[in-house]
C-alpha positions, 0 to 999 in steps of 0.5 A: 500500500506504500503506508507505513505506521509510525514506529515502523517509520521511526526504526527505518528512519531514525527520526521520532514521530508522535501523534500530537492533537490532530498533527504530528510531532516530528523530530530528527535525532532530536533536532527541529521538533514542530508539528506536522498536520495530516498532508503537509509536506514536512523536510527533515534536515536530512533533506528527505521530505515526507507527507503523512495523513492520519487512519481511523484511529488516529494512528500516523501513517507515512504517505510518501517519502521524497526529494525535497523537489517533490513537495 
């Protein structure tokens, strides 16, 4: 299906997702925590980009991961 739950996506990528009032809390290596909401295109500082969207319950799921370019 090409989703990924959160703790899947923290193991392969080494970054800290958490559900957090409707967005995600992301943070890579600890590094630029913020907020991210369901579709927004989020750059790590590790040049990956990434857009989530959130399941039934509430449960982050990974949507796509990309060049910066692609967002």
């Amino acid at each position: 299906t090409g989703e990924t739950k959160y703790d899947e996506f923290i193991e392969k990528n080494e970054a800290f997702l958490y559900v957090f009032r409707g967005g995600i809390e992301v943070s890579n290596n600890g590094i630029d925590p913020r907020v991210v909401k369901a579709g927004e295109c989020l750059i790590l500082s590790g040049g990956k980009s990434f857009q989530f969207r959130f399941s039934e319950d509430n449960i982050a799921l990974l949507l796509k991961s990309t060049t910066p370019h692609d967002c």
